[in-house]
PDB file of N, CA, C and O in Angstrom:
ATOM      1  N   UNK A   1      96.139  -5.877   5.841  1.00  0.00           N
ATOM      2  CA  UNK A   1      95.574  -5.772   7.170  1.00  0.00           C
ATOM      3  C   UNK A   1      95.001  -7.102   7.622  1.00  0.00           C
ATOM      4  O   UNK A   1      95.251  -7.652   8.695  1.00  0.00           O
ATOM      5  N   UNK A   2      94.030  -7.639   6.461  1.00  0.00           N
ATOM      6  CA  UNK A   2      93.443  -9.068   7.186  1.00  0.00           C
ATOM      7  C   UNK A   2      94.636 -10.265   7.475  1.00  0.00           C
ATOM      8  O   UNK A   2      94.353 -11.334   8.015  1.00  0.00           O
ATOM      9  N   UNK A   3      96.105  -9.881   6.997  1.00  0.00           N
ATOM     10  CA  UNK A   3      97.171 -10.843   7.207  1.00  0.00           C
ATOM     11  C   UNK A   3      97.549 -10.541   8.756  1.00  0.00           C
ATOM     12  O   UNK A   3      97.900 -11.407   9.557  1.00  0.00           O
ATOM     13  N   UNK A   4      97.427  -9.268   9.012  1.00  0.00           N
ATOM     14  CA  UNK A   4      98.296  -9.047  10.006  1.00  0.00           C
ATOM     15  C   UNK A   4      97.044  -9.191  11.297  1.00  0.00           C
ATOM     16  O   UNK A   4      97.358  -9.106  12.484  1.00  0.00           O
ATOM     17  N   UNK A   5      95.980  -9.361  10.956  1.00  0.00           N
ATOM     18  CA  UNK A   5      94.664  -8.976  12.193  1.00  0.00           C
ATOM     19  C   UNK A   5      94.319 -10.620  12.254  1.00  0.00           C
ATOM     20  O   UNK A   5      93.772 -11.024  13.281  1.00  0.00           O
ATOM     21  N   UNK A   6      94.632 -11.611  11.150  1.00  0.00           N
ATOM     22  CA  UNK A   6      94.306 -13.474  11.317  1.00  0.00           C
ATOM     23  C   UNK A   6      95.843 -13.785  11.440  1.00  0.00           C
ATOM     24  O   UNK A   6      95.942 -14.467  10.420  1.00  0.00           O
ATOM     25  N   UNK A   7      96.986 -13.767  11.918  1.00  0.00           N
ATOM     26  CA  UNK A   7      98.528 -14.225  11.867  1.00  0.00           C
ATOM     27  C   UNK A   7      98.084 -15.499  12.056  1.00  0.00           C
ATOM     28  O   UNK A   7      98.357 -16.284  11.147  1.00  0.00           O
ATOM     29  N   UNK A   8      97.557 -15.862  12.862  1.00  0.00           N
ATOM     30  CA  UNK A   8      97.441 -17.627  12.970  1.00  0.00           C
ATOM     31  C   UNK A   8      96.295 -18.723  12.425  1.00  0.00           C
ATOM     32  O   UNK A   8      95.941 -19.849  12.775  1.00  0.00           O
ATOM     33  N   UNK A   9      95.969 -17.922  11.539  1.00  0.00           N
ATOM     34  CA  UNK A   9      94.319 -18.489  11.099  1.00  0.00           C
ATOM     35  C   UNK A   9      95.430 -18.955   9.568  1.00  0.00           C
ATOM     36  O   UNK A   9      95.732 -17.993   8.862  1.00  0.00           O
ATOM     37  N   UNK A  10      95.966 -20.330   9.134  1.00  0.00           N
ATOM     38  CA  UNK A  10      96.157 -20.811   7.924  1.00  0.00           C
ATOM     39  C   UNK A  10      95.396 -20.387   6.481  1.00  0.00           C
ATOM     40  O   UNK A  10      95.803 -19.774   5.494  1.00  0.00           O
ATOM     41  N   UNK A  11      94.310 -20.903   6.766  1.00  0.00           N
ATOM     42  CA  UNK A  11      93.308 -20.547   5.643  1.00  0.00           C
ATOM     43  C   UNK A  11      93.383 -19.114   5.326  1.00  0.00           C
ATOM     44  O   UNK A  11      93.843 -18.896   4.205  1.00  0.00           O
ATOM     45  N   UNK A  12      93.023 -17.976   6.082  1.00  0.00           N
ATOM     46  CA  UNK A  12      92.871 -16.493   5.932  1.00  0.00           C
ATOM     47  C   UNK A  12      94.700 -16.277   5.262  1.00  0.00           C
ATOM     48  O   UNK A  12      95.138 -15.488   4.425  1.00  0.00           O
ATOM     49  N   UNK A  13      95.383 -17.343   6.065  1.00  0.00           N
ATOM     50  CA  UNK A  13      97.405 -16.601   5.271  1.00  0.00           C
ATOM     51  C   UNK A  13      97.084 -16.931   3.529  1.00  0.00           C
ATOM     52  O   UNK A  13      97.161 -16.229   2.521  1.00  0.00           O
ATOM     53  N   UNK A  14      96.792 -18.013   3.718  1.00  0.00           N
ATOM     54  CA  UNK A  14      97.241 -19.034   2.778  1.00  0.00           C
ATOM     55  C   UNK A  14      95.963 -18.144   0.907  1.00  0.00           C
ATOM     56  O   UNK A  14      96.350 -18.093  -0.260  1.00  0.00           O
ATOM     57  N   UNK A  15      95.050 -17.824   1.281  1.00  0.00           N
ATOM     58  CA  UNK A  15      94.127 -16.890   0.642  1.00  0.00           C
ATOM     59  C   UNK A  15      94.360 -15.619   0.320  1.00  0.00           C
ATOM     60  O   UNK A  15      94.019 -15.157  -0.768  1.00  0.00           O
ATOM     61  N   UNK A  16      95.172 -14.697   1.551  1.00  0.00           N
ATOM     62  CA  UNK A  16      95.856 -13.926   0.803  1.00  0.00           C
ATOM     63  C   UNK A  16      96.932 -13.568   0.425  1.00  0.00           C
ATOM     64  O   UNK A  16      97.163 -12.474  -0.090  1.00  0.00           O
ATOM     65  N   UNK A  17      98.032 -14.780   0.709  1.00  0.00           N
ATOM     66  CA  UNK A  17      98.683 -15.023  -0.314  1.00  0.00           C
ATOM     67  C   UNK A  17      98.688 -15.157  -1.980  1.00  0.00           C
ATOM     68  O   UNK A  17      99.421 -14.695  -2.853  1.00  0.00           O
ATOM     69  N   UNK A  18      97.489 -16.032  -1.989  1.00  0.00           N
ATOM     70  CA  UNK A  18      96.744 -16.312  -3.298  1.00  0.00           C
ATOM     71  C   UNK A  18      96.394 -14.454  -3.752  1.00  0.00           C
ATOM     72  O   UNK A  18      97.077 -13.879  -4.600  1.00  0.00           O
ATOM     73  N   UNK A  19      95.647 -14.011  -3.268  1.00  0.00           N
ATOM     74  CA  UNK A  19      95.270 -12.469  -3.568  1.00  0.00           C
ATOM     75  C   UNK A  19      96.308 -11.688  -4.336  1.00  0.00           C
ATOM     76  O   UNK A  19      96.136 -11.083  -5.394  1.00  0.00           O
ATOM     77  N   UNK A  20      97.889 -11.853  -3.322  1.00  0.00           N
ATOM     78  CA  UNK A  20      98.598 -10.737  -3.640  1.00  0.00           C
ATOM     79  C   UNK A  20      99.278 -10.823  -5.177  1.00  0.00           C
ATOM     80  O   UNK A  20      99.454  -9.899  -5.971  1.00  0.00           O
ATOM     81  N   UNK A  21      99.571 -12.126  -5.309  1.00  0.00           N
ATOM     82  CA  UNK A  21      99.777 -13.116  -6.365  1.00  0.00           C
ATOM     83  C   UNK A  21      99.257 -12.719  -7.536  1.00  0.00           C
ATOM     84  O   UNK A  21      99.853 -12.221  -8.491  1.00  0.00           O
ATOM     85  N   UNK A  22      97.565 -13.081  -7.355  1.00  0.00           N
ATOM     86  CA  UNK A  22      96.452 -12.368  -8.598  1.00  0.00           C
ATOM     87  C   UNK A  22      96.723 -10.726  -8.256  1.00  0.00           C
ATOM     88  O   UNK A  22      96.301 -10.098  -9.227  1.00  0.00           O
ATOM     89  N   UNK A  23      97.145 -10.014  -7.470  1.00  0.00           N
ATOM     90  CA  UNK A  23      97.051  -8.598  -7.408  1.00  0.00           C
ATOM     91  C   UNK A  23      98.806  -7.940  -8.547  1.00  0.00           C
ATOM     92  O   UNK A  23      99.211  -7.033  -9.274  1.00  0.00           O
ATOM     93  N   UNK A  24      99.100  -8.908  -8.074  1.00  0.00           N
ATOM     94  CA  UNK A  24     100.850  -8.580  -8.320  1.00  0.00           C
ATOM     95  C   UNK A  24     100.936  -9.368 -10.253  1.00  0.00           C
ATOM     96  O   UNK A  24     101.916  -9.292 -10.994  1.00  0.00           O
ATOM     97  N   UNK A  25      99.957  -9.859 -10.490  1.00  0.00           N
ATOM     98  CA  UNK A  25     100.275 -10.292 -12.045  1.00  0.00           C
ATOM     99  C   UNK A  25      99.959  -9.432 -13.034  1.00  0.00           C
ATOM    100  O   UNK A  25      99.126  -8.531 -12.931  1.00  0.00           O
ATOM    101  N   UNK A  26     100.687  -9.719 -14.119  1.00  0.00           N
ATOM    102  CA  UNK A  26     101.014  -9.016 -15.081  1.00  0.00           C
ATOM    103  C   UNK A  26     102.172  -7.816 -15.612  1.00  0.00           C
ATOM    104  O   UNK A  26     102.679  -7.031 -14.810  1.00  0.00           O
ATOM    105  N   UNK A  27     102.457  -7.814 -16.909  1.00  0.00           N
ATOM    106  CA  UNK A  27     103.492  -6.825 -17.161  1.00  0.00           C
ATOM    107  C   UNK A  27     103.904  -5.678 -17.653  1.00  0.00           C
ATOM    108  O   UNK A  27     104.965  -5.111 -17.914  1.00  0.00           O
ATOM    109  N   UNK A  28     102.532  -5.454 -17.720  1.00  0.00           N
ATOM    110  CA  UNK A  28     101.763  -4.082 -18.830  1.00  0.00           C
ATOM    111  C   UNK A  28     101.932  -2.788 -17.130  1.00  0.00           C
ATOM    112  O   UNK A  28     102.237  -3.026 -15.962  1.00  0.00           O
ATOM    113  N   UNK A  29     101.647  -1.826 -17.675  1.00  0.00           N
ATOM    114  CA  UNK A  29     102.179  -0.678 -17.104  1.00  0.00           C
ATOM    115  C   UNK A  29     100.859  -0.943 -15.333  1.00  0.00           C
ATOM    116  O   UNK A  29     101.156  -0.813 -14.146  1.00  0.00           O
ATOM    117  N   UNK A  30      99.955  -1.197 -15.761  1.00  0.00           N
ATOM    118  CA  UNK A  30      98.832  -1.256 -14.679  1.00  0.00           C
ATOM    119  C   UNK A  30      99.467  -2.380 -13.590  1.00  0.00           C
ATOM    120  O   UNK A  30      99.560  -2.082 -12.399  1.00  0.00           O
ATOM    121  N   UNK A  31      99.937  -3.827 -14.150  1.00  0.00           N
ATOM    122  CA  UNK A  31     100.533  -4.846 -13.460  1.00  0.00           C
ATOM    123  C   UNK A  31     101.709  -4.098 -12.744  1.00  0.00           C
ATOM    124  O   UNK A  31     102.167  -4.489 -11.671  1.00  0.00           O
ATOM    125  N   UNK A  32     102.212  -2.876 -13.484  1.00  0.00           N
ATOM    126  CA  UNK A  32     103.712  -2.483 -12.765  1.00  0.00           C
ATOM    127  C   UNK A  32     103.532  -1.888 -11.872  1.00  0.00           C
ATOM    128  O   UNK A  32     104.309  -2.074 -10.936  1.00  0.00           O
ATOM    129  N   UNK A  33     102.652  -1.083 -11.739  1.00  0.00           N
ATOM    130  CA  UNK A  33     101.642   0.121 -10.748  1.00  0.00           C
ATOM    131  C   UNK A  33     101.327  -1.109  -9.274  1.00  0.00           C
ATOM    132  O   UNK A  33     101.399  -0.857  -8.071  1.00  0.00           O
ATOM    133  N   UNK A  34     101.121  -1.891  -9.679  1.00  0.00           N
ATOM    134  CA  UNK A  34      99.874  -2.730  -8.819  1.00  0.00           C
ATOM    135  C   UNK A  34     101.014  -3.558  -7.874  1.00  0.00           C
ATOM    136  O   UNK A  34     100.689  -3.969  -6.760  1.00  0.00           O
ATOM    137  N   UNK A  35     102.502  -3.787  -8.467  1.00  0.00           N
ATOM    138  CA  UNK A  35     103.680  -4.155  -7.730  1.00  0.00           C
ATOM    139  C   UNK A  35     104.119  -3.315  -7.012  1.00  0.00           C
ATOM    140  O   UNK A  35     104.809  -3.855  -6.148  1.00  0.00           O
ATOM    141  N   UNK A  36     104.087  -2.270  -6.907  1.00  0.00           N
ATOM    142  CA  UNK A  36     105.180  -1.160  -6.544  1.00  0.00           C
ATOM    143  C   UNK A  36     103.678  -0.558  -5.921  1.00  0.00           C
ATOM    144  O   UNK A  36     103.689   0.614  -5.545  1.00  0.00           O
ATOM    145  N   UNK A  37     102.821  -1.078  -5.845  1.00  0.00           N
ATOM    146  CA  UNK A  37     102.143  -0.391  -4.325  1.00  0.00           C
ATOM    147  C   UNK A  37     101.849  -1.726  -3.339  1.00  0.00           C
ATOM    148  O   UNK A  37     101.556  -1.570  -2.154  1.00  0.00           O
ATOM    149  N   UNK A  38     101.980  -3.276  -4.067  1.00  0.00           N
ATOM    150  CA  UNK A  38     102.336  -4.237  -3.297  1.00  0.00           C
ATOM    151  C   UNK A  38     103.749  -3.973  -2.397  1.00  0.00           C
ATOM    152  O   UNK A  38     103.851  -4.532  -1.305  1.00  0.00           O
ATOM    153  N   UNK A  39     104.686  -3.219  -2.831  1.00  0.00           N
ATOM    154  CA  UNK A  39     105.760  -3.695  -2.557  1.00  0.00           C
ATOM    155  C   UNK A  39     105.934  -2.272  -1.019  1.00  0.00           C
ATOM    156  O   UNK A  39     106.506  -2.244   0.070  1.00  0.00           O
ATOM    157  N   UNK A  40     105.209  -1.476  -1.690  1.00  0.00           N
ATOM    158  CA  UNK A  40     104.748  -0.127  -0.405  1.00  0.00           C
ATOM    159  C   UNK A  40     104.148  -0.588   0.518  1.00  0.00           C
ATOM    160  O   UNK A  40     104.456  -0.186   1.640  1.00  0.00           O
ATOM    161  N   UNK A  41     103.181  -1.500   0.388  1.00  0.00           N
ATOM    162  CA  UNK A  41     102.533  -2.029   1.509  1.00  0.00           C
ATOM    163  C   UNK A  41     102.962  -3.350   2.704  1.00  0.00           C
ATOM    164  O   UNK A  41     102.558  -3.840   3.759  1.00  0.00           O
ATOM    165  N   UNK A  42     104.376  -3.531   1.397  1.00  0.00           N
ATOM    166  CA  UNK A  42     104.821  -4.658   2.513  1.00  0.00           C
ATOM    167  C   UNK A  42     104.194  -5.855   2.693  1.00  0.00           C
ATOM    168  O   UNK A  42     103.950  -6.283   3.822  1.00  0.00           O
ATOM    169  N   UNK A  43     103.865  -6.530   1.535  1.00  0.00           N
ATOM    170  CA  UNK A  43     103.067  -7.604   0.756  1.00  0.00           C
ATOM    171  C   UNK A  43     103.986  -8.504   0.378  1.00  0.00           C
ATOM    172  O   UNK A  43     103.257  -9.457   0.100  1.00  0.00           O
ATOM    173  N   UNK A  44     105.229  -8.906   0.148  1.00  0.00           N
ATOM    174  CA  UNK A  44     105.790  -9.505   0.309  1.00  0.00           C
ATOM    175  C   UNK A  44     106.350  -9.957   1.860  1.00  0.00           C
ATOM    176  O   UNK A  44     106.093 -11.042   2.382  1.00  0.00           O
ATOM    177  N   UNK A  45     107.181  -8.868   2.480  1.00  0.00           N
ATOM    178  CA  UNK A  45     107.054  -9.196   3.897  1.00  0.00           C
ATOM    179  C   UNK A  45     106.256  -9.781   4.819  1.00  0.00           C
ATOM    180  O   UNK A  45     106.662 -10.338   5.839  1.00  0.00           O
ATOM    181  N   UNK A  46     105.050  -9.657   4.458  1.00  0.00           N
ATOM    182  CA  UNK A  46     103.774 -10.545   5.021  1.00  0.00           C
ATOM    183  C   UNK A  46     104.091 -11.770   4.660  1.00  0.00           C
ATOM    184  O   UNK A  46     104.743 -12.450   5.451  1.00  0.00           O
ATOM    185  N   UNK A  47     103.589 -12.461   3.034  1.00  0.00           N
ATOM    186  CA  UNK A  47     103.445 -13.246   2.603  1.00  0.00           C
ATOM    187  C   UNK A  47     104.888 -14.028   2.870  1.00  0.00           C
ATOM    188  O   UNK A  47     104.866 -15.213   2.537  1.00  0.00           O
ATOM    189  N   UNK A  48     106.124 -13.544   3.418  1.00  0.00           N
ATOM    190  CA  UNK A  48     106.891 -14.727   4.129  1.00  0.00           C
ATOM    191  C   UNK A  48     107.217 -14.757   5.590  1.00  0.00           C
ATOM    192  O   UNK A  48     108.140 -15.350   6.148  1.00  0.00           O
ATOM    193  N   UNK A  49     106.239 -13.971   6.121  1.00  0.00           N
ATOM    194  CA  UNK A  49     105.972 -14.335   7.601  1.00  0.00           C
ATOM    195  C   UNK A  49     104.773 -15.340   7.481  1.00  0.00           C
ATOM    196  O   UNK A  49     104.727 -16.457   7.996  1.00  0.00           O
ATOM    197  N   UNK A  50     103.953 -14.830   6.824  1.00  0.00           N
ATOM    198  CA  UNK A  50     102.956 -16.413   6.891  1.00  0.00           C
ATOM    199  C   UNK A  50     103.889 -17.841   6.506  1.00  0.00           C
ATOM    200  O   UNK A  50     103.916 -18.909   7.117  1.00  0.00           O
ATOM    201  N   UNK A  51     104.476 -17.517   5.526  1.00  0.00           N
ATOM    202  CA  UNK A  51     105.589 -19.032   5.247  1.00  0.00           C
ATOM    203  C   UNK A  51     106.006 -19.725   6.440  1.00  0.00           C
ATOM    204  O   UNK A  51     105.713 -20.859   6.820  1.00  0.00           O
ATOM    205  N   UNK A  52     107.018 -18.513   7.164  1.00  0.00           N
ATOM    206  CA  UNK A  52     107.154 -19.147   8.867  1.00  0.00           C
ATOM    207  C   UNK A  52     106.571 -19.223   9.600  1.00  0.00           C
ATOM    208  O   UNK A  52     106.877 -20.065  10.445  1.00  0.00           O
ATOM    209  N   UNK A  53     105.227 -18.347   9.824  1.00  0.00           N
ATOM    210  CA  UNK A  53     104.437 -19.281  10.835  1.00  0.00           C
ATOM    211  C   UNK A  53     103.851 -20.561  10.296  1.00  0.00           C
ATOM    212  O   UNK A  53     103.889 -21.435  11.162  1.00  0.00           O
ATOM    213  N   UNK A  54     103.360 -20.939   9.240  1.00  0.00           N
ATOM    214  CA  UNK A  54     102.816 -21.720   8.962  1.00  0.00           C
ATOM    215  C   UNK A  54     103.647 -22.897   8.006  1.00  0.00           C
ATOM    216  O   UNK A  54     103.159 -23.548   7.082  1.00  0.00           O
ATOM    217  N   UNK A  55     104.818 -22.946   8.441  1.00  0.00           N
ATOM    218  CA  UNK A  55     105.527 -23.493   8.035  1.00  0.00           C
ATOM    219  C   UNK A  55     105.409 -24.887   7.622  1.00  0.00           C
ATOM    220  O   UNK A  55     106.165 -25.307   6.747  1.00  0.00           O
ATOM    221  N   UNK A  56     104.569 -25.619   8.142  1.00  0.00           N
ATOM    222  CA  UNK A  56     103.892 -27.128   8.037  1.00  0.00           C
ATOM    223  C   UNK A  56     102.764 -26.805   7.335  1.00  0.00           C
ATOM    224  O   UNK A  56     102.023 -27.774   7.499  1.00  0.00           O
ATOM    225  N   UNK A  57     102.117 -25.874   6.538  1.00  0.00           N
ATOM    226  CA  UNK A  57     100.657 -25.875   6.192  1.00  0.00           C
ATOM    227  C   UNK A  57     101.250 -25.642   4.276  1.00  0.00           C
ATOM    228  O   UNK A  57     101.724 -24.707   3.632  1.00  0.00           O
ATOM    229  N   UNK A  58     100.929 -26.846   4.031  1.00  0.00           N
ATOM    230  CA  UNK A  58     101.447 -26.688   2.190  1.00  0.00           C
ATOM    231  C   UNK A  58     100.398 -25.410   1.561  1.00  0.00           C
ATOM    232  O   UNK A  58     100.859 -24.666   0.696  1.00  0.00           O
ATOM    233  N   UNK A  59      99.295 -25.263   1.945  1.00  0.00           N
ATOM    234  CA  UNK A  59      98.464 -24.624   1.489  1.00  0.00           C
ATOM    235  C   UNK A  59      99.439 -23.097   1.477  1.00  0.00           C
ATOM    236  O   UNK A  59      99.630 -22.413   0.471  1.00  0.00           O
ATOM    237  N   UNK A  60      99.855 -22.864   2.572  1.00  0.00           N
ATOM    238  CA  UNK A  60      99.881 -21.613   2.802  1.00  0.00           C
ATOM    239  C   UNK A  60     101.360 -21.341   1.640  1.00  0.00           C
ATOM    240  O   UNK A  60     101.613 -20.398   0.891  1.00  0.00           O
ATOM    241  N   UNK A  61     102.120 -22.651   1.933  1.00  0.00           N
ATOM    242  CA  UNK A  61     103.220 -22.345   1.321  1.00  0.00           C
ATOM    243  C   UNK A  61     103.273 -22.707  -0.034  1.00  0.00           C
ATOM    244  O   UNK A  61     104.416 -22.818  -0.479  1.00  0.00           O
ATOM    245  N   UNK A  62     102.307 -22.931  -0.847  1.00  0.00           N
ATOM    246  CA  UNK A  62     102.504 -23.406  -2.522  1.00  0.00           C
ATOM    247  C   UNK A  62     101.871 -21.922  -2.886  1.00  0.00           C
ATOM    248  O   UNK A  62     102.213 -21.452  -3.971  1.00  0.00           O
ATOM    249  N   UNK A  63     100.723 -20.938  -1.826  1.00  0.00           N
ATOM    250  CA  UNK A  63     100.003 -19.986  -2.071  1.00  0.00           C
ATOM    251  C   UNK A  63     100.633 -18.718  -2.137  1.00  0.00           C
ATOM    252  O   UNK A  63     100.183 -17.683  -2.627  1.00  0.00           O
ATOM    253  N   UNK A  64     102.131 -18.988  -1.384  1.00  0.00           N
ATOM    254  CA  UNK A  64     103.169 -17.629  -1.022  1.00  0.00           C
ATOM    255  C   UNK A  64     104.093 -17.900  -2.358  1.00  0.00           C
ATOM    256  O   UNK A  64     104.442 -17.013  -3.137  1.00  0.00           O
ATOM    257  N   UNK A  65     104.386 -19.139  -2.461  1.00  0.00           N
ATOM    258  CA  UNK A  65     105.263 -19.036  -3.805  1.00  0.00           C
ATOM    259  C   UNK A  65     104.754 -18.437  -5.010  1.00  0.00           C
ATOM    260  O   UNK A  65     105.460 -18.380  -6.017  1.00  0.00           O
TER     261      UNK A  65
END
């Protein structure tokens, strides 16, 4: 929600990018849970619309990779 309510605020993309990242790690059954409700929520799809809007902002884009 805070991706889609700041679209043009860098800092706010580029942070929770970083989030989904720490949300989405690991490989144990809890890490698998925690992907597959990233992936329900459309947490990736975000995190590469921030890429294109912010396409000049390294922050945002070393934070989505």
């Amino acid at each position: 929600r805070a991706m889609g309510g700041h679209g043009a605020h860098a800092g706010v993309q580029g942070q929770a990018c970083r989030a989904i990242a720490n949300i989405c790690a690991g490989t144990d059954t809890a890490g698998l849970q925690r992907k597959q409700r990233a992936t329900k929520a459309r947490a990736l799809e975000a995190a590469v619309r921030a890429m294109g809007v912010h396409g000049a902002h390294a922050g945002v884009q070393e934070q989505a990779c």
